[in-house]
C-alpha positions as CSV (number, residue, x, y, z in Angstrom):
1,X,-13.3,54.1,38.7
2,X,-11.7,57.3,40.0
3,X,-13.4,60.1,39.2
4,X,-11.3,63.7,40.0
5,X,-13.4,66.4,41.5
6,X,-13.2,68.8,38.1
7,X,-15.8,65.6,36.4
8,X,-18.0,65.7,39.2
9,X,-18.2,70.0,39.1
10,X,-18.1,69.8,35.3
11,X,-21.4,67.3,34.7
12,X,-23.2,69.0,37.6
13,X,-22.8,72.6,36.4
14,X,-23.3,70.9,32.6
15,X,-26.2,69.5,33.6
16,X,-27.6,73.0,35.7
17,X,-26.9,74.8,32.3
18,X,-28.9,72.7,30.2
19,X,-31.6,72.7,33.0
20,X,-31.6,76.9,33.1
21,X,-31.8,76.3,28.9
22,X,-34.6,74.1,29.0
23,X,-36.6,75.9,31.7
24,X,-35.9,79.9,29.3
25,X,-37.0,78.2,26.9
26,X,-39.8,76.0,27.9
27,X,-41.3,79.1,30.2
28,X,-40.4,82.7,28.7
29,X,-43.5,84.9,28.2
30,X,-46.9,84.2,29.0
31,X,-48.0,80.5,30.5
32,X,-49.0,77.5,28.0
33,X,-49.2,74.3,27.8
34,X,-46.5,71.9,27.0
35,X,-47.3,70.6,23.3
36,X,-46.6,67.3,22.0
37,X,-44.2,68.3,19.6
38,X,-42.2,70.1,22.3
39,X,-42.4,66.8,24.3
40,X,-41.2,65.0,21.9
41,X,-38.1,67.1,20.5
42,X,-36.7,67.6,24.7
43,X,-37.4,63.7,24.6
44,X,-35.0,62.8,22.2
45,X,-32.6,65.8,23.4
46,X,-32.5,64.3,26.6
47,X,-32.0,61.0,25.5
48,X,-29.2,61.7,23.0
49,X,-27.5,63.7,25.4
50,X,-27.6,60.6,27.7
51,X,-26.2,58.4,25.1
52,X,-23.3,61.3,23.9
53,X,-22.5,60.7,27.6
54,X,-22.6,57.2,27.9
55,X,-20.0,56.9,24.7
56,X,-17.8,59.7,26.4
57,X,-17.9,57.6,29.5
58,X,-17.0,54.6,27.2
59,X,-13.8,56.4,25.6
60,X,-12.8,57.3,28.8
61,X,-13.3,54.3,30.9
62,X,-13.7,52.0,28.8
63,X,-16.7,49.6,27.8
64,X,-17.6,47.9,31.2
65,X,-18.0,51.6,32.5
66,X,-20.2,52.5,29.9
67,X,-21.9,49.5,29.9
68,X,-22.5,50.3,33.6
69,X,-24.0,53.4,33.2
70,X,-26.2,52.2,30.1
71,X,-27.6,49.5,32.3
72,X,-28.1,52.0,35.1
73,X,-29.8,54.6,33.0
74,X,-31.9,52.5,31.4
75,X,-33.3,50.5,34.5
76,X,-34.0,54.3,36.0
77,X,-35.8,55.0,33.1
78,X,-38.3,52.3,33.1
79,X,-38.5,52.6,37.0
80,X,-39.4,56.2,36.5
81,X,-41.7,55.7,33.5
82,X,-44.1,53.3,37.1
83,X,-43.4,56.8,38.8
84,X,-45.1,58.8,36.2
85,X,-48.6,56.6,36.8
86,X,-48.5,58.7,40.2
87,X,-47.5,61.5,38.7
88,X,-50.9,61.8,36.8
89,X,-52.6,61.1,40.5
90,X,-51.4,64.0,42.0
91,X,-51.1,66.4,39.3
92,X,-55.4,65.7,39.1
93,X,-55.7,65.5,43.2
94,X,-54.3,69.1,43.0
95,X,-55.9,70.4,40.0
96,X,-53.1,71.8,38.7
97,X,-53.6,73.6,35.6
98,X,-52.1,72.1,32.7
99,X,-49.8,75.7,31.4
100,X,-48.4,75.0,34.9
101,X,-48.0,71.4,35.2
102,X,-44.4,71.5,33.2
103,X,-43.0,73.9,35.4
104,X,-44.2,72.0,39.2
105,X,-42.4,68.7,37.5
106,X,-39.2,70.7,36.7
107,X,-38.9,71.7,40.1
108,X,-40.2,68.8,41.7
109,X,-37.4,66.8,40.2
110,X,-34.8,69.0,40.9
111,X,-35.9,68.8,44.6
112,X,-36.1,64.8,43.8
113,X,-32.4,65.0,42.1
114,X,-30.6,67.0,45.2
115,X,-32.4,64.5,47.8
116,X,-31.0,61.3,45.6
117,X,-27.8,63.1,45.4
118,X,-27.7,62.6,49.3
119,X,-29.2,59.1,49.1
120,X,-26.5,58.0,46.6
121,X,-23.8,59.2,49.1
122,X,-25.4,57.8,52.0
123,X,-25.7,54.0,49.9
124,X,-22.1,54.4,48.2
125,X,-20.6,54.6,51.8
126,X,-22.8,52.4,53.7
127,X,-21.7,49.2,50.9
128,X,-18.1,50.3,51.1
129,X,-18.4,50.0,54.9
130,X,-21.2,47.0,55.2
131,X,-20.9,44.3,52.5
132,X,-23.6,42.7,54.1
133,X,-25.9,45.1,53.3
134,X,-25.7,43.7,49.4
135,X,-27.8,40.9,50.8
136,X,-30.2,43.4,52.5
137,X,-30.7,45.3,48.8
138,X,-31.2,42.3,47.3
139,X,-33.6,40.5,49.3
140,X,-35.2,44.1,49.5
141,X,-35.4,44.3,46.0
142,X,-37.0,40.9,45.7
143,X,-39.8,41.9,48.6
144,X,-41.1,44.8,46.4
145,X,-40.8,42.8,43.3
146,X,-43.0,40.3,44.5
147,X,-45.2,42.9,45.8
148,X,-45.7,44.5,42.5
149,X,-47.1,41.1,41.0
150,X,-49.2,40.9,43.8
151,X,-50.6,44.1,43.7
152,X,-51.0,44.0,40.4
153,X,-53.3,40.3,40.0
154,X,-55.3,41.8,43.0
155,X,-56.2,44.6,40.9
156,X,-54.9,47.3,44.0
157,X,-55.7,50.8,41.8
158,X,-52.5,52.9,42.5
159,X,-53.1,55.9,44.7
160,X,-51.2,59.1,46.4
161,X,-51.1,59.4,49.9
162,X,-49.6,62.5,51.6
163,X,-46.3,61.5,53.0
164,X,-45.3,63.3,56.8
165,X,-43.1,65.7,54.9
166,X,-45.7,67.1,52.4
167,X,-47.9,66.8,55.8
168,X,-45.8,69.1,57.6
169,X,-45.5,71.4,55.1
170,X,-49.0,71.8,55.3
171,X,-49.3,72.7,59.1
172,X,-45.8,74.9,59.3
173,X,-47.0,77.3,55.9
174,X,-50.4,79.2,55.5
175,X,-51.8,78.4,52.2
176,X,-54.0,80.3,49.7
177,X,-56.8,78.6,48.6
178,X,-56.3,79.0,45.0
179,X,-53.2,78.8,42.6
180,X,-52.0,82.5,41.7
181,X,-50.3,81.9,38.3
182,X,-47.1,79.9,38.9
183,X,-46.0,81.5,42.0
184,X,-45.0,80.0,45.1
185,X,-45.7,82.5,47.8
186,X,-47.9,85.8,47.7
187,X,-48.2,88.5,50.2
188,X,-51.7,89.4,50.9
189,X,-53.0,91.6,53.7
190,X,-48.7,92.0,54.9
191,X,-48.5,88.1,54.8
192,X,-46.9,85.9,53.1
193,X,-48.3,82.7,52.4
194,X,-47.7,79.7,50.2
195,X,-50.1,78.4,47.2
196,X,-50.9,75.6,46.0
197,X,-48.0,75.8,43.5
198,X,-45.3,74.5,46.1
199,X,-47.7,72.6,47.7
200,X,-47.3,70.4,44.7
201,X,-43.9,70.5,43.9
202,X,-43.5,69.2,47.3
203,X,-45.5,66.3,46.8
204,X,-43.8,65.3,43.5
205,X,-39.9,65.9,44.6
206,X,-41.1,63.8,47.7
207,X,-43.0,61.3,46.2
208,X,-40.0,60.6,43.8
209,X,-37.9,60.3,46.8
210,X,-39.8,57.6,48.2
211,X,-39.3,56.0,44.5
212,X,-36.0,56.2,45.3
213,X,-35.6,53.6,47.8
214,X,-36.1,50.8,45.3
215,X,-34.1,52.4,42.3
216,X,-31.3,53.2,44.0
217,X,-30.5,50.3,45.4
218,X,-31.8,48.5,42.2
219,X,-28.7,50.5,40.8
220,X,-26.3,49.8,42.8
221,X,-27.1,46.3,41.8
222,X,-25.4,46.9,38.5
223,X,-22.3,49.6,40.0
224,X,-20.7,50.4,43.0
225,X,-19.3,53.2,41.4
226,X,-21.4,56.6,42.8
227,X,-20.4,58.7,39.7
228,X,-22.2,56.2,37.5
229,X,-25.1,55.6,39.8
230,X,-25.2,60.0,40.3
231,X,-24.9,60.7,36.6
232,X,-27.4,57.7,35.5
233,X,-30.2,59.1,38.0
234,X,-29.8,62.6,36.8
235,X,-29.9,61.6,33.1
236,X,-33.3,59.4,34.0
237,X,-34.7,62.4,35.8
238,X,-34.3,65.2,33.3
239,X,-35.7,63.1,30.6
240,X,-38.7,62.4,33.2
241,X,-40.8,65.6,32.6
242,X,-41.0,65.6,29.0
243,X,-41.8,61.9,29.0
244,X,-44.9,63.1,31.5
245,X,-46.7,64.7,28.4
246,X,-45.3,62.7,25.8
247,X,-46.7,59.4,26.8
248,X,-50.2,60.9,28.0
249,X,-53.0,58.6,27.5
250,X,-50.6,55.8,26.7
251,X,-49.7,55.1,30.1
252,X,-52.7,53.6,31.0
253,X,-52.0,51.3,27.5
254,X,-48.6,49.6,29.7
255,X,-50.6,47.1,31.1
256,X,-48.1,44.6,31.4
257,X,-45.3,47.2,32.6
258,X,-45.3,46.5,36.2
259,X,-44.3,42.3,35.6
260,X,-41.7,43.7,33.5
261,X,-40.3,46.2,36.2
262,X,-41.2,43.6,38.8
263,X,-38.5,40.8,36.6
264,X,-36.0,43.4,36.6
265,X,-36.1,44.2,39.8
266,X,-35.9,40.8,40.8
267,X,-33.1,40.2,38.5
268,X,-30.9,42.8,39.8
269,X,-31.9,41.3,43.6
270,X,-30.6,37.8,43.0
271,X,-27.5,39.3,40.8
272,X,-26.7,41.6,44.1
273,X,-27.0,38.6,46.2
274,X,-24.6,36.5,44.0
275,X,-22.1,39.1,44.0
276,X,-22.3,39.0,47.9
277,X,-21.8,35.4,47.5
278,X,-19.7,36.0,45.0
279,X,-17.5,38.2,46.9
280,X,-17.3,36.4,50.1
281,X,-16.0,33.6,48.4
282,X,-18.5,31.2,47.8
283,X,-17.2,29.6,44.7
284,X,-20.5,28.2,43.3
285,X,-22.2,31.6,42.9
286,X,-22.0,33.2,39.5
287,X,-20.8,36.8,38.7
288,X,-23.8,38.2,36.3
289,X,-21.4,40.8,33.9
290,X,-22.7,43.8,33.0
291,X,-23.4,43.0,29.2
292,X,-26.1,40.2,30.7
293,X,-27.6,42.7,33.0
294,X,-28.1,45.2,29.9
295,X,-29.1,42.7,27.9
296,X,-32.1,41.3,29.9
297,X,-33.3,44.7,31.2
298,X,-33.5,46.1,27.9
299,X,-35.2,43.2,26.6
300,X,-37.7,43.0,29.4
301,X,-38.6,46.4,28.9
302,X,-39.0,45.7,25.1
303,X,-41.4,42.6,25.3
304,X,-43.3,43.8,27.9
305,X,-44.2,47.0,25.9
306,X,-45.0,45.3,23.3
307,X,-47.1,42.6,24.8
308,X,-49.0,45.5,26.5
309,X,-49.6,47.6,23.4
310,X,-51.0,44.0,21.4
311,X,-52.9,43.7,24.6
312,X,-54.3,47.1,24.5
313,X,-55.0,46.5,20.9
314,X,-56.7,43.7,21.4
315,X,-59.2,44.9,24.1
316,X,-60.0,47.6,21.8
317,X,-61.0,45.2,19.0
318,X,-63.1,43.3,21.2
319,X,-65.2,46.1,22.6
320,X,-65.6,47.5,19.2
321,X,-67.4,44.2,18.2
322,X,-71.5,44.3,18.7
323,X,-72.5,42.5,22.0
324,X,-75.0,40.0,22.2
């Protein structure tokens, strides 16, 4: 699909002005905390506006690029919803206060959103260039699936561990020792130094990067096309921060959600290596259409859910009984 430059400055600067909204909004006067019912309401904002934009993608393109982008945003989603387990890590590993927290994951993202925005570029003209690097991305994509599962029956507890860029950041800035409100930077004594405050927000845009380099190629799994992949990130992204506080304690309820990411993952690796096949002209290998893909990510992400809220259930019935 060819997408004219006036789409790609309109969603951008739509998307920047519904950011600015949010943040007024979310942070005039004094510091609090971000309240369920907030959560919630930007929850379902986000989400419609994703799916106002899916169906305007839809009238426009037509149904196999909305169906694209559906599939795309979805599977970003549910990738994101793994990133948020981390998200909890380092928001307690830098005891940042909770009236604050909303704020470092706002512009944590935005950091994450600009770096994908390079990635996306990068991958779009590296597969247009290097076909063969469809079988890389798959067989990538399988690796870390498989590595999920295997994490996950060993019982490996996820944990943050400062990257070389949050590392340098570190060394290169003097940093107070203490948070002072929500700013980044303070002067004291004639010089300026950093808080905690960026600190952070380094440590979640760059964390979330990292992320990146199994999403994005699990996306381009399901388009080529960079507009959809761009516009599908940034949807699953804004929705992110609200879906921090909404889901709270019941992230730790999801305990079947890394097999279902794990499936998709590996889904989307095999279908990316039978659309190299595919494409090379091997005539035995299928081409997996878009309406499959959507179907079995959404439906993965639905029974495992499920499965690990009757799971949860369970367990909680079952310590509840008297021992003995």
């Amino acid at each position: 699909m060819v997408v004219p430059m006036w789409a790609w400055i309109a969603v951008i600067a739509g998307l920047l002005v519904v950011i600015a909204v949010d943040l007024w909004i979310v942070d005039r006067g004094e510091a609090k905390e971000f309240t369920m019912r907030q959560a919630g309401f930007w929850v379902t904002f986000y989400v419609a506006l994703a799916v106002a934009f899916g169906i305007v993608m839809w009238i426009w393109g037509g149904g196999q690029v909305a169906g694209e982008f559906f599939a795309g945003y979805i599977t970003e989603y549910s990738l994101s919803v793994d990133n948020l387990f981390i998200f909890f890590i380092i928001m307690s590993r830098f005891a940042v206060p909770r009236e604050y927290q909303h704020k470092v994951l706002l512009v944590g993202i935005l950091m994450a959103l600009v770096m994908r925005g390079i990635f996306i570029a990068l991958g779009a003209t590296a597969l247009e260039r290097f076909s063969w690097l469809f079988y890389v991305f798959g067989a990538f994509l399988v690796y870390t699936a498989f590595n999920i599962v295997r994490g996950h029956l060993k019982g490996d507890d996820e944990e943050f561990k400062e990257n070389a860029l949050l590392r340098w950041v570190r060394r290169a800035f003097p940093t107070t020792p203490t948070y002072v409100g929500s700013k980044v930077t303070v002067k004291i004594d004639g010089r300026r130094m950093v808080t905690p405050m960026l600190i952070v927000m380094v440590a979640i845009g760059s964390t979330d990067l990292l992320f990146a380099l199994d999403s994005i190629p699990a996306i381009f799994g399901l388009t080529q096309d960079p507009f959809i992949v761009f516009t599908a990130n940034a949807f699953a992204l804004m929705g992110l921060r609200q879906l921090y506080f909404l889901l709270g304690g019941l992230l730790e309820r999801l305990v079947y959600i890394s097999y279902g990411l794990a499936f998709i993952l590996a889904f989307i690796g095999v279908k990316l290596v039978f659309h190299a096949l595919h494409e090379s002209g091997v005539a035995w290998a299928p081409e997996i259409s878009i309406a499959v893909s959507l179907t079995v990510i959404a439906a993965t992400m639905v029974i495992t859910t499920v499965a690990s809220l009757l799971k949860s259930r369970s367990d909680k019935k079952k310590a509840a009984l008297p021992q003995g």
